[in-house]
N, C-alpha and C positions, 0 to 999 in steps of 0.2 A: 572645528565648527565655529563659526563667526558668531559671538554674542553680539543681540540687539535687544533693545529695552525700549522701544520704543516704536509703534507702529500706526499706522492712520488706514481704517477698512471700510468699506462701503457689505452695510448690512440690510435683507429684506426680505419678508417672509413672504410667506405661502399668499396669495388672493382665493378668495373661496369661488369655488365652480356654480356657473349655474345651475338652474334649476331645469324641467322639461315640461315640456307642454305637453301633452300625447292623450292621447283616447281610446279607451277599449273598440277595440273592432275587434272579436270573436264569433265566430259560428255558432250557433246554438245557444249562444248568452245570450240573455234575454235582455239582460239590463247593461249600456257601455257605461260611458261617463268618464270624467277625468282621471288619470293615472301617471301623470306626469310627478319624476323623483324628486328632489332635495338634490343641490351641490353640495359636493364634500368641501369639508374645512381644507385652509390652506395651511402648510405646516409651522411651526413655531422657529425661532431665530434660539439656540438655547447656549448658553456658556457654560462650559465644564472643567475645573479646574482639574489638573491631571498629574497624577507623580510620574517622573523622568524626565522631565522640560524643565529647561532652565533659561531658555534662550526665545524670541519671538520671532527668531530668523524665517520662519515658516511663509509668515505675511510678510516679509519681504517680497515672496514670489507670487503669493494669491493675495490680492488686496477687495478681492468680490465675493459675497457669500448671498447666495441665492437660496430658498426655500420652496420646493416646486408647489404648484396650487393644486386646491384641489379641482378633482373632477366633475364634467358635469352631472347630471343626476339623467337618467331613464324612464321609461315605459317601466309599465307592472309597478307603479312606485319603490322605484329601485332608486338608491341614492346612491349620489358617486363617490370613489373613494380618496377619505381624503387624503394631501401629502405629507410625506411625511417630514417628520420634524427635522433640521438641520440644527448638529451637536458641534459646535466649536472649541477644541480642545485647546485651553491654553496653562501657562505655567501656573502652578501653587503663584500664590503672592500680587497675582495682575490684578491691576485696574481697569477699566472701564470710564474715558472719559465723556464727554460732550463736546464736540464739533463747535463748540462757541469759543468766544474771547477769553473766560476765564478759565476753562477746562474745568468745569464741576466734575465733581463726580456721583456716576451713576449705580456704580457695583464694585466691590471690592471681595475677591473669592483667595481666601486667606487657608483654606482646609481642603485635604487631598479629598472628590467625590463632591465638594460641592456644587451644586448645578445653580441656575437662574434663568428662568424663562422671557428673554428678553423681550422680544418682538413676539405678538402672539398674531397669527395665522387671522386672516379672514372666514367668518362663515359662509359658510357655500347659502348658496341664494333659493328659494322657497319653489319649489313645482307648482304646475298648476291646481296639483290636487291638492293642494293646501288650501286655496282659493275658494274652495266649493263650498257653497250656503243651501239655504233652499229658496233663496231667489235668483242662485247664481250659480247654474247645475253645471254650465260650461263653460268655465272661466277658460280666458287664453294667456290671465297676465303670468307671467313668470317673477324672480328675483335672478338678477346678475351674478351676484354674491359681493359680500364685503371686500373691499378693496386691501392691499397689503401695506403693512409700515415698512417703512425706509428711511435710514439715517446713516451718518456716514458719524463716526466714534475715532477716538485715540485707546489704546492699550498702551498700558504703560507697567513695565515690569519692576515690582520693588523686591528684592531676594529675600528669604525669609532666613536669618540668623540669627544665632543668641549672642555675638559678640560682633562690633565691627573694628576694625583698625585705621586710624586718622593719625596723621602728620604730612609731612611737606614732603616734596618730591627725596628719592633718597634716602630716605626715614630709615631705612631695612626691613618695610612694610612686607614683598614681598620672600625677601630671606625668611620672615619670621615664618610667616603660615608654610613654608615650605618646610622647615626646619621641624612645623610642632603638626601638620597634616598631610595629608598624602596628594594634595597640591603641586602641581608641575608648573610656578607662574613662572612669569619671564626676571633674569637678574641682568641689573648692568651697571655700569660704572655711570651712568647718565642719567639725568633726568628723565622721568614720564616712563620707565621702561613698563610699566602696568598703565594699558591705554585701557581696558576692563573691566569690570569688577570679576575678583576669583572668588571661588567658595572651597573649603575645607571641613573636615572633619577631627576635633580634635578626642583621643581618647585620652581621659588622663583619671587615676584615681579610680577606677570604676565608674567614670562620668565621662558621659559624650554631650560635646556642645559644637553647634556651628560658627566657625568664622569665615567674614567677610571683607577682602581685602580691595579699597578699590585705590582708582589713580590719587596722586597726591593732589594734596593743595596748595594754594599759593597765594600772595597778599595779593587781595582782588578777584577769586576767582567769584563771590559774587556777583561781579560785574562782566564776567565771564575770562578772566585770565587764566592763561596757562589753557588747563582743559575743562577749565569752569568747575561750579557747583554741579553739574547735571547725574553724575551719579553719587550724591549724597544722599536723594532717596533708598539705595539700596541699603543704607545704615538707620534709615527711619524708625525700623521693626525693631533693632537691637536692642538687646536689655541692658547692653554696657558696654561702654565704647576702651579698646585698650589706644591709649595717644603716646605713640614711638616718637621722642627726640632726638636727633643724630647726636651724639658727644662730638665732633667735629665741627659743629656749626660755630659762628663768631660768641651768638651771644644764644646761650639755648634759652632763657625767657622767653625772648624776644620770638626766637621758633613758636615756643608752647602758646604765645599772645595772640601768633600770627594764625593762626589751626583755628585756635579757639573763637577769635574774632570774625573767623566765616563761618564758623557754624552757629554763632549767634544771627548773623546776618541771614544765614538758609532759612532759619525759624525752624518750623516744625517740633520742636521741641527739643530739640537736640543738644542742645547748651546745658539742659536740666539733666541729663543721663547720668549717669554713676560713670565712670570715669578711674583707670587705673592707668597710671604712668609709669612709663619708662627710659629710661637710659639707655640709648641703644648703643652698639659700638662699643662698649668699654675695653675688648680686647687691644685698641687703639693706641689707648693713654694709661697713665699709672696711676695707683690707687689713691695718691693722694688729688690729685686731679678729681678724679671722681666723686671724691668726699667734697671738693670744692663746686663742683658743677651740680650732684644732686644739690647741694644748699642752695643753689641758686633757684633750680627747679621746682625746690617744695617750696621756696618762698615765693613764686610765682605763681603757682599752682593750690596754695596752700592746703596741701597733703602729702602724703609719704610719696617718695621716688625709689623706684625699682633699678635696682644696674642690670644690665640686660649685655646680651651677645647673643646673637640669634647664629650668626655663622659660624660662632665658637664654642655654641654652645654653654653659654655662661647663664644663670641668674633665670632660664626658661624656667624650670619647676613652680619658684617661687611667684614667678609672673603669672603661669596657669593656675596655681593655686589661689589669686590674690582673685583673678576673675570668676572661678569656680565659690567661693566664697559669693561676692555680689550677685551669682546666677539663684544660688541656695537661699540666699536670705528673700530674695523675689520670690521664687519657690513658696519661704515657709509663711511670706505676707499673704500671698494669694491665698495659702491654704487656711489661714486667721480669719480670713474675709468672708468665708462662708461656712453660715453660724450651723452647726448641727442640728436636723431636727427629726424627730420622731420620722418611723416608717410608716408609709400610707400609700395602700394601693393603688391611689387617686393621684 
C-alpha cells in the first residue's frame, strides 16, 4: 500500500429541502386550510478519526464528498426527511487545513473515536402552514430551505509516535527500527532507500513505545534538498527524538550539526526535544576509534554518546533503555502536573 500524507478534498453538505404549500381538501371536513410540511435538514460534513489507517491513499481516488439534502416537506404537515449525515473516516493524527496561502489550521483529531462536525447541513425551508395568522388563513409563501457549505480543505497526515529517528541519509535509520520492531522498511547500500515514513512497535522491558522512521536529511533540505524537510512533521508528535550518526562519515560533528541545523530551521519545536545519540556502525571500526569519535560527538552534542550497531546487534538494549528512561520521566512530569483533588460527584 502506497503511503500518502498529504491530500487536497472538495467538501459539502446537505442543502435543506423545501417547504410545501398544500391545502386540506377533505370530504366531510368541515374546516381545510394550510397544511403544507417543513424541508428536512440537509446532512452534516463530519470527520472521524479511525484506528487502522495510517495512510491518506484513499483521497487519492475520491477527492468529492457530498452530503445529500434534505427533502422536501408534504401535505398533512408532514415534514421531509432529512439527509443524512456524511462520516469521513480518516487516519488518528490528521489535520484539517484551509485552502488559503498559509494553510491555517482548522481541526486536528489526535484520538482514536474522535468526531468533528464540520460543515453543518442546511435547514429544510418552512411550509405553508407555518405562515398561517388570523389575518393570513391562506398563506402560499413557502421557505426554500438553507443553502449548503462548500470548501475545498488539505488533510495532512502527522503519525502519532513516542520516538522519532533523525540523521542523514545512511544513518542505519532503517536497520535500526527493523532490528528493534517488527518493521519490514527498505535497506540499501545508497542513499534515500526510506522515501516514507515507517512506523514500528518497540517491546522492551515490559514497555511498548512507537517509533518513527522517516527519509534522511541533508544540508539544505529546508530549502527543499534531497527529499526536503516535508516529512518532518511526522516527528512533530514525538516525545524524543533518537539522532543515528554513521561512524564512517569524515567528520561525524559536522553530520550531528548538519541534522540539527534543519531541524532548527523546520521550527516547530523540534530543536527543543530530549534527544539520545548514537554511534551507529561501530561494528565497522575498533574500539579505540570509537572512544575517539564518541568524544568528538559528546562534544558536539554536549551529552553522552551511545555506540550502537543496529545490524550487529551491538549497544541496542542500552540505546532502548536510554529512550525508555526520557518517555518515563514525561510520563512521571505529566502525572506531577495534575494536583490531586478531593472526589465530587459534580
Amino acid at each position: 500500500m502506497h503511503f500518502l500524507d498529504q491530500a487536497k478534498i472538495f467538501i459539502r453538505s446537505g442543502a435543506g429541502g423545501p417547504g410545501a404549500v398544500s391545502f386540506r381538501r377533505e370530504k366531510f371536513v368541515e374546516f381545510g386550510g394550510p397544511d403544507g410540511g417543513n424541508g428536512g435538514k440537509g446532512g452534516d460534513i463530519i470527520f472521524e478519526a479511525v484506528a487502522g489507517l495510517n495512510t491518506l491513499i484513499d483521497f487519492r481516488y475520491t477527492q468529492h464528498f457530498r452530503a445529500p439534502r434534505g427533502q422536501s416537506g408534504a401535505g398533512r404537515n408532514m415534514t421531509g426527511a432529512g439527509g443524512d449525515d456524511l462520516t469521513i473516516k480518516v487516519p488518528v493524527g490528521t489535520q484539517i487545513l484551509a485552502d488559503d496561502e498559509g494553510r491555517s489550521l482548522l481541526a486536528d483529531l489526535t484520538e482514536v473515536g474522535q468526531r468533528i462536525t464540520f460543515l453543518r447541513g442546511g435547514d429544510g425551508g418552512r411550509g405553508n402552514a407555518s405562515y398561517k395568522t388570523s389575518t393570513n388563513r391562506a398563506p402560499r409563501q413557502h421557505g426554500t430551505g438553507w443553502p449548503a457549505e462548500e470548501m475545498y480543505v488539505w488533510l495532512r497526515l502527522k503519525l502519532l509516535a513516542d520516538v522519532g529517528l533523525v540523521g542523514l541519509p545512511n544513518a542505519g535509520k532503517s536497520t535500526f527500527i527493523n532490528a528493534v520492531t517488527n518493521a519490514n522498511a527498505k535497506v540499501g547500500a545508497y542513499a534515500f532507500t526510506t522515501t516514507r515514513p515507517q512506523l514500528g512497535v518497540v517491546s522492551t522491558r515490559g514497555r511498548e513505545f512507537v517509533v518513527a522512521d522517516i527519509p534522511g536529511l541533508i544540508e539544505g533540505a529546508a530549502e527543499g534538498a534531497g527529499i526536503g524537510d516535508r516529512f518532518l512533521g511526522h516527528i512533530e508528535r514525538c516525545r524524543v527524538l533518537l539522532h543515528l550518526v554513521d561512524a564512517n562519515d569524515e567528520d561525524v560533528a559536522t553530520s550531528y550539526r548538519i541534522v540539527r541545523d534543519e531541524l532548527e530551521s523546520y521550527g516547530a519545536g523540534l530543536i527543543d526535544k530530549p534527544v539520545v545519540v548514537a554511534l551507529n556502525k561501530v561494528d565497522t571500526i575498533d574500539e579505540e576509534l570509537i572512544e575517539a569519535l564518541s568524544g568528538e560527538l559528546s562534544e558536539a552534542s554536549g551529552q553522552p554518546v551511545l555506540a550502537l550497531s543496529a545490524a550487529g546487534g551491538i549497544g541496542i538494549e542500552p540505546v532502548l533503555d536510554a529512550l525508555v528512561r526520557h518517555l518515563g520521566d514525561e510520563d512521571r512530569a505529566e502525572a506531577e502536573g495534575v494536583e490531586e483533588q478531593d472526589w465530587s460527584p459534580l
